[in-house]
C-alpha positions in Angstrom: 22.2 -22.3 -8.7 21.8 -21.2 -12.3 22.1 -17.2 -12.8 17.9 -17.3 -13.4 17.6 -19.1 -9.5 19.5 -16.3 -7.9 17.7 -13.4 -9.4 14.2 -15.3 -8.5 15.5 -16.6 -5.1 15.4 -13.8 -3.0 11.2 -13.3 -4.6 9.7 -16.1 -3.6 9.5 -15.3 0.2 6.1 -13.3 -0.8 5.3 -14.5 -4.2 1.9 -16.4 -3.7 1.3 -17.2 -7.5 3.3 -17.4 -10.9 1.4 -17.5 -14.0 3.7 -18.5 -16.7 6.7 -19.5 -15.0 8.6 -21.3 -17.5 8.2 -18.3 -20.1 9.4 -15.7 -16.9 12.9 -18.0 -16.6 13.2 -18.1 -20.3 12.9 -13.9 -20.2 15.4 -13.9 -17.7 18.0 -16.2 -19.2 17.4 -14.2 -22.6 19.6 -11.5 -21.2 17.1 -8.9 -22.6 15.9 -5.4 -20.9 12.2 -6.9 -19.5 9.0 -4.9 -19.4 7.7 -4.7 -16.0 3.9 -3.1 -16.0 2.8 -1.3 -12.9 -0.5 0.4 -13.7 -2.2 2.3 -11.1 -5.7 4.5 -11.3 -5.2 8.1 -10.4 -7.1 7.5 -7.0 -6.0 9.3 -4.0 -3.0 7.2 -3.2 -1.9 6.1 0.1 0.6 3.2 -0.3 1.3 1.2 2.8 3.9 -1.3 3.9 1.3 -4.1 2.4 1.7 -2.5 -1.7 5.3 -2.0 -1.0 5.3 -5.7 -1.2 4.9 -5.5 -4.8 7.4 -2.2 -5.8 10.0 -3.9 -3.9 10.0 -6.7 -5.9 9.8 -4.5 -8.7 13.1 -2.3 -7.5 15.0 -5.8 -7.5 14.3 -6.4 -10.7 15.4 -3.1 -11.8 18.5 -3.6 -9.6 19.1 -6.6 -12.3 18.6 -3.8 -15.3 14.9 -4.7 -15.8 12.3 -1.7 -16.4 9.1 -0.6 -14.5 6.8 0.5 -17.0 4.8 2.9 -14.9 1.1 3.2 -16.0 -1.3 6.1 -14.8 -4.6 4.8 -15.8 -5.8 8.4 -16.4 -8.1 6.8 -19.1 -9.4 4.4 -16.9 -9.7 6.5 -13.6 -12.6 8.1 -15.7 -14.2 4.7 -16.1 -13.5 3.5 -12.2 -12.6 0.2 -11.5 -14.8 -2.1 -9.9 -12.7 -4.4 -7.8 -14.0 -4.6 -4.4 -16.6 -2.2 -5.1 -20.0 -3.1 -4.2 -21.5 -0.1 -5.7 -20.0 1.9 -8.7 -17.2 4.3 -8.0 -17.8 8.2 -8.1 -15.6 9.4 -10.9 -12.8 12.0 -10.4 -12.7 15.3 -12.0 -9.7 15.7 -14.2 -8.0 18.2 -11.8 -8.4 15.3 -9.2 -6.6 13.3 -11.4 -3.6 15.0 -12.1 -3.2 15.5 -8.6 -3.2 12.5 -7.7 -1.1 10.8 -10.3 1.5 13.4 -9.1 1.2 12.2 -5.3 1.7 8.6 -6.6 4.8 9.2 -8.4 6.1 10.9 -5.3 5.3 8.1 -3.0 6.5 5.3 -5.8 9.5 7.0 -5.6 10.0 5.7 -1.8 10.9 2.2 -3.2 11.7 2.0 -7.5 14.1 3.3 -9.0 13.3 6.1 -11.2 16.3 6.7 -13.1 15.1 6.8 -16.9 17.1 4.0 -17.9 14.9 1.7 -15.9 11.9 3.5 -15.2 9.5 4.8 -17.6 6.2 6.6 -17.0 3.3 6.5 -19.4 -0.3 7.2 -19.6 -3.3 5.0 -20.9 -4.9 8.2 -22.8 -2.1 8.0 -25.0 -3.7 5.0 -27.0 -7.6 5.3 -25.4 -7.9 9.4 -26.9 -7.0 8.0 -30.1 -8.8 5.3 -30.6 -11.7 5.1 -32.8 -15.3 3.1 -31.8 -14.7 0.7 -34.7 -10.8 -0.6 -33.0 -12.6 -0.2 -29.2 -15.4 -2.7 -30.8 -13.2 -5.0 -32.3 -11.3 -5.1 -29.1 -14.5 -5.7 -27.3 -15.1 -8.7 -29.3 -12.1 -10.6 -28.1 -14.2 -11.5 -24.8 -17.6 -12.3 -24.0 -20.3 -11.5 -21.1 -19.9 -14.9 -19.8 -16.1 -14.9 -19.4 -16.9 -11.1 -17.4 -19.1 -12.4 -15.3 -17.1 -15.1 -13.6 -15.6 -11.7 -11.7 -17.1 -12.5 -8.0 -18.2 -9.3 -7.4 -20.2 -8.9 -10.3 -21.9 -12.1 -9.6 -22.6 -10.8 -6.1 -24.2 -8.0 -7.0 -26.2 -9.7 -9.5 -27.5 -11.7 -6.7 -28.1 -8.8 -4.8 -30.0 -7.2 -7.3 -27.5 -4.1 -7.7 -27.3 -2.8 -11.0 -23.8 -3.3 -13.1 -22.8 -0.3 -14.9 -21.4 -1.1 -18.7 -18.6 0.5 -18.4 -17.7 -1.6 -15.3 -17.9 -4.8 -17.2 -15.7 -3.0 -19.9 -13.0 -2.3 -16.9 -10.7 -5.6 -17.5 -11.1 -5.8 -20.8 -9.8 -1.8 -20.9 -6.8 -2.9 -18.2 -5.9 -6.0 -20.5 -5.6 -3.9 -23.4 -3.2 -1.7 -21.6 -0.8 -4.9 -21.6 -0.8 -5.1 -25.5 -0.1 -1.5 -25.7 2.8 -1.5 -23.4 4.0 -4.8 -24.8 4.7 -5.7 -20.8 6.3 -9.1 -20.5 4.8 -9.1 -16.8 3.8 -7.6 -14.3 3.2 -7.7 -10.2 0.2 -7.7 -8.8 -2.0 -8.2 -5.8 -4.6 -10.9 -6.1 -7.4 -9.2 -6.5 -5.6 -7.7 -9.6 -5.2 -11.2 -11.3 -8.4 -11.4 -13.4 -7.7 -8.2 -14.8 -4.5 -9.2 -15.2 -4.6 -12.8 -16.9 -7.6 -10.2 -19.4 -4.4 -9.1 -19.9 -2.4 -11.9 -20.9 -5.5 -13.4 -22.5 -5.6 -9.9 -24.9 -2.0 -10.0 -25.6 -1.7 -13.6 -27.0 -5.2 -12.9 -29.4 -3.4 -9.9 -30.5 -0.4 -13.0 -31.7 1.9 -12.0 -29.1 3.4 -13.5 -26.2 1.0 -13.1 -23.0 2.6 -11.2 -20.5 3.8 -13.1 -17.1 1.3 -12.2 -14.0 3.1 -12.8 -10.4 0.7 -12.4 -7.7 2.3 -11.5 -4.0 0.8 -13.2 -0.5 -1.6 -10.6 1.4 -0.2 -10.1 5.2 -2.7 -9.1 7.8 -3.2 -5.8 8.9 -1.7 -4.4 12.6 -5.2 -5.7 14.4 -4.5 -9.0 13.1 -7.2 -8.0 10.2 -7.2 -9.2 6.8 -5.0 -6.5 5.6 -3.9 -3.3 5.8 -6.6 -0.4 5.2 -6.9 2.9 5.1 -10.9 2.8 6.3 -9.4 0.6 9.1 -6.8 2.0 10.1 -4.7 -1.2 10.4 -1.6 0.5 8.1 1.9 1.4 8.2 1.8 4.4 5.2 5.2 4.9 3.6 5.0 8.5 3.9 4.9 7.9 8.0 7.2 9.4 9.4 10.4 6.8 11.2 9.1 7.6 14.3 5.5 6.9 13.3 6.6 3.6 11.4 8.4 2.2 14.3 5.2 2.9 16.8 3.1 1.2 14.8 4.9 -1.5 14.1 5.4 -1.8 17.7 1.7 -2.4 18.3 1.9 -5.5 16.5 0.2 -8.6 17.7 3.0 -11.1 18.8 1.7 -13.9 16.3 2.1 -11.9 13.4 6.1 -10.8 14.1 7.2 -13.4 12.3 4.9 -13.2 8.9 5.5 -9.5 8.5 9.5 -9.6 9.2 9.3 -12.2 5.9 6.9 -9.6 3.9 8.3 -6.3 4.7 12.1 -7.0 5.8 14.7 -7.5 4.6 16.0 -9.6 7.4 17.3 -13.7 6.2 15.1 -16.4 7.1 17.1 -17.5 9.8 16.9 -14.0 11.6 12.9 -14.5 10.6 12.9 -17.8 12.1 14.7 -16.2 15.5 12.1 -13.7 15.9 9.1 -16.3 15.6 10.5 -17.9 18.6 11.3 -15.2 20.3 7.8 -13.8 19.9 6.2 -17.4 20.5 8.4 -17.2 24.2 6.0 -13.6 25.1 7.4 -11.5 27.6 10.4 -9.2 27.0 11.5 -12.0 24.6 8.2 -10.8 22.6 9.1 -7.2 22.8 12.9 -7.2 21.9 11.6 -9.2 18.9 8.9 -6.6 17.9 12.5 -4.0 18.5 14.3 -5.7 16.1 11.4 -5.9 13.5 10.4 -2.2 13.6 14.2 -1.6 13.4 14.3 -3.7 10.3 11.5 -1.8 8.8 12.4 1.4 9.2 15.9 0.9 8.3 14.7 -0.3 4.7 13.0 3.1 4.3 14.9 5.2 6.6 18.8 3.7 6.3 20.6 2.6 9.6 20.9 5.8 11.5 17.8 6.6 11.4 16.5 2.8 12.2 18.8 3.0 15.3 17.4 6.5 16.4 14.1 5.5 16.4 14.5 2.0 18.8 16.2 4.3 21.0 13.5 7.2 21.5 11.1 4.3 21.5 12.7 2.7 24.7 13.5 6.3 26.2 9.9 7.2 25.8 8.2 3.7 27.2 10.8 2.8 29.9 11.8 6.5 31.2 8.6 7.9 29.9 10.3 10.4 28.2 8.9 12.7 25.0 9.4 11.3 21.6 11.7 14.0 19.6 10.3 14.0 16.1 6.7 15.2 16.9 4.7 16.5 14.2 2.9 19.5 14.6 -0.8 20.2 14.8 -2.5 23.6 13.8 -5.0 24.4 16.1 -7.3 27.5 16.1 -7.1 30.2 18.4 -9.7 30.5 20.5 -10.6 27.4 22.7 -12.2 24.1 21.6 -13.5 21.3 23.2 -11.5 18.3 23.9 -13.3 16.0 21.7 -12.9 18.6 18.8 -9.3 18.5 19.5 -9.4 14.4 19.4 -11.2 15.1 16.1 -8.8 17.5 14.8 -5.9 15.5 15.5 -7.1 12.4 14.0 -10.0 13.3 11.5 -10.2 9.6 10.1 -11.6 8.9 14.0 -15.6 8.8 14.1 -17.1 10.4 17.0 -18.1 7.5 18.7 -14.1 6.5 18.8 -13.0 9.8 19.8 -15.2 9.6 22.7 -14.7 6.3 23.6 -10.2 7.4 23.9 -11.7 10.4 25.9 -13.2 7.9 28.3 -10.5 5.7 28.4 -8.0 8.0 29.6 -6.4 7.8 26.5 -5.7 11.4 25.8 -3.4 13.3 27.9 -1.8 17.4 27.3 1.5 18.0 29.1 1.1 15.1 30.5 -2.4 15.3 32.3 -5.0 13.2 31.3 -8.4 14.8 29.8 -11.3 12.8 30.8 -14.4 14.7 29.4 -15.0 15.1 26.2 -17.4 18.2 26.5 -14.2 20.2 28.7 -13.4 23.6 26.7 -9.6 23.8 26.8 -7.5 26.1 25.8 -4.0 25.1 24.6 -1.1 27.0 25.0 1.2 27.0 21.7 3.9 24.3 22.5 2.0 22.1 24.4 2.1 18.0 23.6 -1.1 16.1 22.9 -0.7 12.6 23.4 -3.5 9.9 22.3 -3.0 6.2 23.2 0.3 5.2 23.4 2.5 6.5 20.3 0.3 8.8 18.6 2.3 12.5 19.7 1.5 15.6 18.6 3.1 19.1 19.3 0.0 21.9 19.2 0.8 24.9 17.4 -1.6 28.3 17.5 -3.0 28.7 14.0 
């Protein structure tokens, strides 16, 4: 195995697509310092187990001395990008902004490395503020309506008869150009990312340079089995969960899927993969030991070992002897008494009403240990007590 093989060997396990592979192995056999882009808009960020696919790829790289080039699309969070929009985005204040680029670079920080000498932080303002209408023209020029238009979304919304702002269409050609000021040699992606992307690469080589490498990564399906992780569904595993909130979820896994996420989101060798699949193809306590070792695996990436193996054993103390997780958080709640479907609300405010009642009715909300069954019942909480909803979702109330 030539020294190129073994740095991309351990990558392909969730690399769907490479474009321009040949000029990737020839980067790494130069022996140079390569320029990884990672450009994010200044959205509200909530990274899950399903983006981590991508930084960790990136944190290997730096491991090998390569350097994340990490892009806060200030500029272009003004502008809102249209990918998987079916309507045009609401655009962020610049207070928003800055807030949220600092939560990002607290939760990228989970996986890359951001020691200076491999990490690098820069904003798209820095050329976009300076740049004069003649130069943002000329730049225009290098692409045409037609080649825009092949986006899907746009041409389903043209079909629908919703309106295309300008500024949308001007999004990938304003993401490209971010390539050709960075001078990125590639970057990694999800696929919805790749047009923008290969705008990019496209940019880059017009501009007589050498078009930057765009890896795309597989998309795993969400805890419900859905297409992938959400926030609007609720189907995630967040990096800033807690151990204890990773290893519950993860524990909620369907049995068919044990085996795809241990190869996205572990760190485990295809053989031990291979083990859980037929482990959780067998069902039964085969099934569950299986779904053990994964969350294990998981949180021990994030967490270390300690932590991994605190975590499997609360989870078994809790669901064989019943017992009360340790690591609770806690839960403000006012003073004076509330119903129990505003606490249900309160506790998980993502929940609509209609799925806060329907837990009520299910018997899936318990305090201390008794189950509340009417969603209309005015309780009053002492401080201290534990709310419980469904299986691993704990919460210790505190008076506000």
């Amino acid at each position: 195995m030539t020294d190129v093989d073994a740095v991309l060997a351990p990558m392909w396990r969730t690399i769907d697509r490479v474009v321009g592979e040949g000029d990737l192995r020839k980067m790494l056999a130069s022996g140079r310092q390569l320029r990884i882009k990672y450009g994010v808009d200044c959205t509200a960020p909530d990274l899950h187990l399903g983006h981590a696919v991508n930084l960790w790829l990136m944190r290997h790289l730096q491991d090998h001395g390569h350097r994340v080039l990490f892009l806060l699309g200030d500029l272009t969070t003004r502008v809102g990008d249209p990918t998987g929009k079916s309507q045009t985005r609401p655009v962020l204040s610049p207070e928003e902004i800055e807030a949220n680029a600092a939560a990002f670079l607290g939760q990228v920080g989970l996986v890359l490395n951001t020691n200076p000498s491999v990490f690098e932080v820069r904003r798209n303002s820095e050329w976009y503020d300076r740049m004069s209408v003649a130069e943002m023209l000329s730049l225009f020029s290098m692409t045409t309506h037609a080649q825009l238009m092949e986006r899907d979304m746009f041409r389903q919304r043209e079909a629908e008869g919703r309106e295309i702002a300008f500024h949308e269409l001007a999004y990938p050609v304003l993401q490209g150009y971010d390539s050709v000021a960075l001078e990125s040699d590639l970057t990694i992606v999800g696929s919805d990312q790749l047009f923008n992307e290969l705008m990019g690469r496209t940019l880059q080589q017009r501009h007589g340079r050498d078009g930057q490498v765009v890896v795309t990564t597989r998309i795993t399906p969400g805890l419900d089995g859905g297409p992938k992780q959400s926030k609007s569904l609720g189907n995630y595993v967040a990096l800033t969960d807690s151990p204890g909130e990773k290893f519950g979820k993860i524990m909620s896994l369907p049995d068919h899927l044990v085996s795809e996420w241990a190869q996205a989101y572990s760190e485990l060798s295809d053989d031990a993969v291979e083990a859980l699949k037929e482990a959780a193809t067998a069902g039964g306590a085969a099934a569950r030991d299986a779904k053990l070792d994964l969350a294990e695996a998981i949180v021990w990436r994030y967490h270390g070992n300690g932590e991994a193996r605190l975590q499997r054993d609360s989870f078994l103390a809790v669901f064989s002897d019943r017992a009360v997780p340790t690591d609770i958080p806690e839960l403000a709640i006012p003073q004076h008494p509330l119903t129990v479907l505003e606490l249900v609300a309160l506790a998980q405010p993502a929940l609509s009403i209609t799925a806060a009642r329907r837990l009520v009715a299910e018997g899936a909300v318990r305090l201390d240990g008794d189950r509340l069954s009417d969603p209309q019942d005015a309780i009053n909480p002492t401080s201290g007590a534990v709310l419980r909803i469904g299986k691993r979702y704990w919460l210790r109330l505190v008076r506000g």
